[in-house]
N, C-alpha and C positions, 0 to 999 in steps of 0.2 A: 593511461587512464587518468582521469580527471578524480583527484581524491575529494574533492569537495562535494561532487554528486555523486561515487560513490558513497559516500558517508553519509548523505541525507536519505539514500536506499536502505541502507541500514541502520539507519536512526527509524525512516519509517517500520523497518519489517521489530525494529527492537520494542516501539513504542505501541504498533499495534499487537503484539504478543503480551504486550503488558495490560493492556486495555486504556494508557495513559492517552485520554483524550485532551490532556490541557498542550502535552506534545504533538499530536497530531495535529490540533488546531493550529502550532505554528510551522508545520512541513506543509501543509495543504494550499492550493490556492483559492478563495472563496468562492470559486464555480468547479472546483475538482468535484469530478463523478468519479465512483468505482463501478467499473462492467464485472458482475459475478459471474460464473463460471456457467450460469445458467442462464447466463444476454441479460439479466434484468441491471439496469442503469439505472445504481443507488447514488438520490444527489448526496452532497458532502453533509448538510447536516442531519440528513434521518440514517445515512451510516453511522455519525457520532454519536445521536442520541439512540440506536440500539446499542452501542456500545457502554453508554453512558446507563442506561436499563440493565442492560446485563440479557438482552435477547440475543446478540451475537457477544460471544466471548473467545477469545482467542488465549492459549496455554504457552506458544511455544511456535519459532520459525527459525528454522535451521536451513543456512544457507548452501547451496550445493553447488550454485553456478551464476554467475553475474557476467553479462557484457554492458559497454554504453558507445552508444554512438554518437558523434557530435551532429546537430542538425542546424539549417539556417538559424531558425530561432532556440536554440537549446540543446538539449539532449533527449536521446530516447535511450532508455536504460531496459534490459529486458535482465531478469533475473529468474532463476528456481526456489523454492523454499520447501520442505518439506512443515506443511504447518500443522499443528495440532489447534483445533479448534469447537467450539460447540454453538450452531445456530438453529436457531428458534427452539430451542429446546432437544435436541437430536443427540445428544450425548458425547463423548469425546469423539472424534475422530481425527485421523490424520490424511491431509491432503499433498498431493504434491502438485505446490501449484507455480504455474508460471506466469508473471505478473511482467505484462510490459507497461513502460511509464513515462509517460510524456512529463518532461523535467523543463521549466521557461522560468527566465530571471525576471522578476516585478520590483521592481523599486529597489533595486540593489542587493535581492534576497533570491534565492534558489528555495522556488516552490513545487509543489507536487500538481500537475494540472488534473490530470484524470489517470487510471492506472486499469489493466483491462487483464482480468487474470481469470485464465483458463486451466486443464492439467495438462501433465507432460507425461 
């Protein structure tokens, strides 16, 4: 396994349980989308700026299972997490979700392109 992108899967799942948008801004790539579990394809800055509101808040993501695969241009990383989160106002809940994530090197940095997370 490639520890550098594993660590940037987990830098992301640690920085979005924290709500720290100044770290996500530097894991993300500036066209990454998230696919929500419900197909809707959130672009990268109205993800951060709910989180940045406090309409999505995330508690907690507990890792359960991680693979990555090397691909022509990068990596695709598919992980579990069991997360605790509250959107749009819905109250805690916990999700177990699995987050596949397309990983490509830009300019000498290991970014997040888009990341499409479903449950398991």
């Amino acid at each position: 396994m490639n520890e550098e992108i594993l660590n940037l899967y987990r830098a992301y799942n640690v920085a979005m349980a924290a709500d720290d948008v100044a770290a996500l801004d530097k894991l993300l790539a500036p066209d990454f989308t998230l696919t929500h579990m419900t197909g809707y394809v959130q672009p990268r800055s109205e993800w951060l700026g709910e989180l940045q509101r406090g309409t999505m808040r995330y508690f907690s993501s507990i890792e359960d299972h991680v693979e990555m695969k090397s691909e022509a241009k990068g990596w695709r990383v598919i992980g579990q997490n069991r997360v605790v989160a509250s959107i749009h106002g819905s109250g805690r809940h916990e999700w177990p979700l699995n987050t596949e994530m397309t990983v490509r090197q830009i300019a000498s940095q290991w970014q997040i392109m888009a990341a499409v997370v479903t449950t398991y």
